[in-house]
N, C-alpha and C positions, 0 to 999 in steps of 0.2 A: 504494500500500500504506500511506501513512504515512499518507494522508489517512481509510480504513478504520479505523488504528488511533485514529486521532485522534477518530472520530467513537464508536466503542466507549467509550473512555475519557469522554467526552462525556456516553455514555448510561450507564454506571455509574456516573458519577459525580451527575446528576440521580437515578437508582433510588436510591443510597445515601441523599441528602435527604429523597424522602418518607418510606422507610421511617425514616428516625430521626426524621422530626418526624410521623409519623401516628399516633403512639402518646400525643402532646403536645395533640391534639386534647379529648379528654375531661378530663371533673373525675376528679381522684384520690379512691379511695375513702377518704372519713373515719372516722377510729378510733370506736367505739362511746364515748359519751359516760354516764359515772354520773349519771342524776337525781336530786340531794338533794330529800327532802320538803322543803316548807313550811309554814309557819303560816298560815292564812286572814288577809287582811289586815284587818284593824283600822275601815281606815275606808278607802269607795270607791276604787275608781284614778279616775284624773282622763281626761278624752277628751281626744283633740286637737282644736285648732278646726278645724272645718269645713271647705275652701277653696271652695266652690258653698253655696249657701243651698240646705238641702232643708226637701220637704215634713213637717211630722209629722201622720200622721192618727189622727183620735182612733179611738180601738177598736170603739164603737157601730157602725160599718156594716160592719162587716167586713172581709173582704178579697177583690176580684174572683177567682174565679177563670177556670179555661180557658172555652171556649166552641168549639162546633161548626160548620161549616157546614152548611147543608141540603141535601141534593142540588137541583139546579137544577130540577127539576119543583116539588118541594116550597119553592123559595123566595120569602121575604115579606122586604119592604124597611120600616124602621123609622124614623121620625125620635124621637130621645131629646133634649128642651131645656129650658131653665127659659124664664121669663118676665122675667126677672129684674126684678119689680116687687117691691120689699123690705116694702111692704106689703100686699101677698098675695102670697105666695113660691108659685109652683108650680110643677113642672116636670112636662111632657106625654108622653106615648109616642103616637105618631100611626102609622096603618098606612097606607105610602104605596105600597103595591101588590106585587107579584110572582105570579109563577105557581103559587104553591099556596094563592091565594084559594078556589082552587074547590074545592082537593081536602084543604087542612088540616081539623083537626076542634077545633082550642083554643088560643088563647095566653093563656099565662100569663104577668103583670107583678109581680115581685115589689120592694118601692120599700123601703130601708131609710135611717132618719133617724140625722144622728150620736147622738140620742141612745139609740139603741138601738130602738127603735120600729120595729115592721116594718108595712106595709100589701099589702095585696095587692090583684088585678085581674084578670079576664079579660075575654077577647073571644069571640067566639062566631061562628059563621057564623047565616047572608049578613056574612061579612067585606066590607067594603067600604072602598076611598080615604079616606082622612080620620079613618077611626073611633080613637075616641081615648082615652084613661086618664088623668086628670090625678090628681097628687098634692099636698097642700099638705106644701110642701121645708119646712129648714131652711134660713134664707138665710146659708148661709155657702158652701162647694164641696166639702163630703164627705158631700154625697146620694149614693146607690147604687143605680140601676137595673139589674136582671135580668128579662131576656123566654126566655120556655118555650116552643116551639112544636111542639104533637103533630101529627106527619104518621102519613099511613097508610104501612106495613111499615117504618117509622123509630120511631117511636113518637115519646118528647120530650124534645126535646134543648135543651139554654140555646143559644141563638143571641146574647145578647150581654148583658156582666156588666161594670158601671163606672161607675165614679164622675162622676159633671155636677155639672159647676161652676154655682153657681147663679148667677154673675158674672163676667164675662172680664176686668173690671177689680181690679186688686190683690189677684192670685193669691195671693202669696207673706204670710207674715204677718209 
């Protein structure tokens, strides 16, 4: 019997714990706080410094955005590179095959330069291995290539939207 009550006492005494420290778990609700107006400051705030070196890109080529897959009948594979020969800058768009060679009807290459400058490009059927769109880059690494691909009952979707470095060497500025 003692051992019974021993063990009751035991377990009331564990219930009592959580229940007083379960309530300890959450943030306490904070008092509503008065906003005083201010005056527009005077002169910039200051940034804090960086801790990673980032890129900054100039505004001329825009910004990538999303891009779609193709359904797998309708898919074409792409190679997107530069040359990286500084005096003739180019970067190529090459059609390096997939299953909607036979049944796409148009790609479209659309090539934007940092300095704002757009170029455009299409391909056409008989697509074939190798066919290709060059552009003369800006040699630095915030060229911007976008490829359009019209399939049949898809119609045309951007299959790929982003920036080629015209150089793998000394990314960072």
């Amino acid at each position: 019997m003692n051992d019974r009550k021993a063990i009751a006492a035991v377990l009331l005494l564990v219930m009592a714990l959580v229940l007083a420290t379960a309530g300890c778990t959450g943030q306490s609700p904070k008092s509503p706080q008065t906003v005083q107006p201010t005056s527009p400051p005077t002169t910039p705030p200051a940034f804090p410094a960086a801790t990673t070196a980032t890129k900054v890109l100039p505004t001329g080529p825009g910004t990538p955005g999303p891009t779609e897959a193709l359904p797998d009948i309708y898919s074409m594979e792409f190679q997107v590179q530069a040359n990286g020969n500084t005096a003739d800058p180019q970067i190529g768009v090459a059609l390096m095959g997939g299953k909607g060679m036979e049944l796409n009807s148009r790609v479209d290459i659309t090539f934007h330069r940092t300095t704002g400058q757009v170029e455009n490009a299409t391909m056409l059927p008989p697509f074939y291995m190798g066919q290709k769109a060059v552009f003369v880059a800006s040699p630095d690494n915030y060229n911007r290539v976008e490829i359009w691909v019209t399939a049949p009952q898809v119609g045309k979707i951007k299959t790929y939207d982003d920036y080629v470095p015209f150089s793998t060497y000394n990314t960072n500025p």
